[in-house]
C-alpha positions in Angstrom: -75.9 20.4 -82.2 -75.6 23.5 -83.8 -74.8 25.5 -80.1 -71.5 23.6 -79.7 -69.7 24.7 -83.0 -68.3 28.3 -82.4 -69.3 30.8 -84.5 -66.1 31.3 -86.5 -65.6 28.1 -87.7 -68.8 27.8 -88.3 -68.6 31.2 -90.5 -66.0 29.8 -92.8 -67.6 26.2 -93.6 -70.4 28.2 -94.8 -68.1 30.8 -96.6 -66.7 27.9 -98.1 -69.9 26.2 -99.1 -71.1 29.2 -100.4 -68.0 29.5 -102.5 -69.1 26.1 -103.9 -72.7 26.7 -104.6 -71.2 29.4 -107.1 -69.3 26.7 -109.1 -72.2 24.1 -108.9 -73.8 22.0 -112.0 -77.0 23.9 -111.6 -79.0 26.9 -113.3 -77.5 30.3 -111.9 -80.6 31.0 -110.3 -80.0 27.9 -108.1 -76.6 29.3 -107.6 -77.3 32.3 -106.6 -79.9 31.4 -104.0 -77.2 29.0 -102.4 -75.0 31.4 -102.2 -76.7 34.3 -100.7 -78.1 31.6 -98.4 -74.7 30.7 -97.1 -73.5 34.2 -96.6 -76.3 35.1 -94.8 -75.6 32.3 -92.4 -72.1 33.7 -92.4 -73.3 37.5 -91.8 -75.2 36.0 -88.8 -72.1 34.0 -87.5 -69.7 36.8 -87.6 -72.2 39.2 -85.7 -72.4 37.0 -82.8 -68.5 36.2 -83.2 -67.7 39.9 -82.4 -70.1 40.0 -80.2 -69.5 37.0 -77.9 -67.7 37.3 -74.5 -64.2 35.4 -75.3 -63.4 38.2 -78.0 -64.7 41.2 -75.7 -62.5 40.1 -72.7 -59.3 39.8 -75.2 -59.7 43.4 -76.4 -60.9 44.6 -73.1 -57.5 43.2 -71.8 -55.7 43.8 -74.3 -54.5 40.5 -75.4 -54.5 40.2 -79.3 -56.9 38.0 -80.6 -55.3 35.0 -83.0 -54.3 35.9 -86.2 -55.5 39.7 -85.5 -52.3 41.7 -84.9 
């Protein structure tokens, strides 16, 4: 189930949920832990973003990609 959300969006629910495990009722440790957790799933998400073939073919073409002028 995981293969059919694209990477981007994918990228910012855990940026978001990371963002939340900072402000959680728990010990900082905990917090901590979350958080590097989710942006480690984000790091990974963003690598095969710019890697995939939809974003090669804009640039290749020359068509700017949404919301990257």
């Amino acid at each position: 189930m995981i293969g059919l959300i694209p990477p981007a969006i994918r990228a910012l629910a855990h940026r978001r949920m990371a963002l939340s495990a900072l402000r959680a009722n728990s010990s900082l440790s905990v917090r901590l832990k979350r958080y590097n957790a989710h942006m480690a799933i984000v790091r990974s998400c963003e690598a095969i973003a710019s890697n995939s073939p939809e974003t090669t073919q804009h640039r290749v073409v020359g068509y700017p990609l949404a919301g990257h002028d």
